[in-house]
C-alpha positions in Angstrom: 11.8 -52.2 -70.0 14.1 -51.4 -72.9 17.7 -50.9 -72.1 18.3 -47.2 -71.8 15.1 -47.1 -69.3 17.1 -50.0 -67.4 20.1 -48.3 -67.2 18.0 -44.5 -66.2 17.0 -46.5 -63.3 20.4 -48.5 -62.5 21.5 -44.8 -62.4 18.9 -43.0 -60.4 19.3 -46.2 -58.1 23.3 -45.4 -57.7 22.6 -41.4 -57.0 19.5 -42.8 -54.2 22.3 -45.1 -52.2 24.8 -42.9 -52.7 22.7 -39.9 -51.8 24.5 -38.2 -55.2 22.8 -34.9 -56.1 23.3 -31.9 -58.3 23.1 -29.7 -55.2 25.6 -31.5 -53.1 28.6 -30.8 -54.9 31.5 -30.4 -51.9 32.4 -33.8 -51.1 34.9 -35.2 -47.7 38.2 -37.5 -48.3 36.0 -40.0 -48.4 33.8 -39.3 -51.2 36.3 -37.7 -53.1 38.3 -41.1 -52.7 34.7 -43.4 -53.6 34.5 -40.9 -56.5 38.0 -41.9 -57.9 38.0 -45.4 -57.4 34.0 -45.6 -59.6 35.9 -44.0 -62.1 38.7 -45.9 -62.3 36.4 -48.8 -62.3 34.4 -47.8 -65.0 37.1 -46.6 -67.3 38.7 -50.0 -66.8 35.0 -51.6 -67.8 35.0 -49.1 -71.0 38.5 -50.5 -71.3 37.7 -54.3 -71.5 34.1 -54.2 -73.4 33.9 -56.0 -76.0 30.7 -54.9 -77.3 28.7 -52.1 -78.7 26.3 -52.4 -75.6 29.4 -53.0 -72.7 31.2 -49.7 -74.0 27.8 -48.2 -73.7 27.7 -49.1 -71.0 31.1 -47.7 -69.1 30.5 -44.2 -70.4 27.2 -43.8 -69.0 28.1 -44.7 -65.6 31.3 -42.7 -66.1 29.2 -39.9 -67.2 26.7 -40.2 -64.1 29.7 -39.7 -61.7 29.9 -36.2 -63.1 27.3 -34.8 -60.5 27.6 -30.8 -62.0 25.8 -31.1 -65.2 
């Protein structure tokens, strides 16, 4: 598995324990709070990579937390 197929599947993995879909959009405190701190800890990640592949990385888990698009 190459790396943008292993990170499809870290992802779809994420949404699956999460239970993260495009038509559950309202979230409680407590989602809305999970939600902020897996950004936060991804734009810290993005923040300390130190390669190509680590910033890479960050902004597609960043980007995955955005459930609307």
């Amino acid at each position: 598995m190459n790396q943008p197929e292993s990170m499809i599947k870290r992802i779809i993995q994420m949404h699956e324990k999460f239970n993260i879909s495009a038509d559950h959009i309202e979230f409680s405190e407590n989602e809305k709070k999970f939600r902020i701190v897996a950004m936060q800890e991804e734009l810290y990640e993005y923040e300390e990579a130190n390669t190509p592949e680590d910033n890479l990385d960050a902004l597609v888990d960043l980007e995955q937390l955005n459930v609307w698009e």
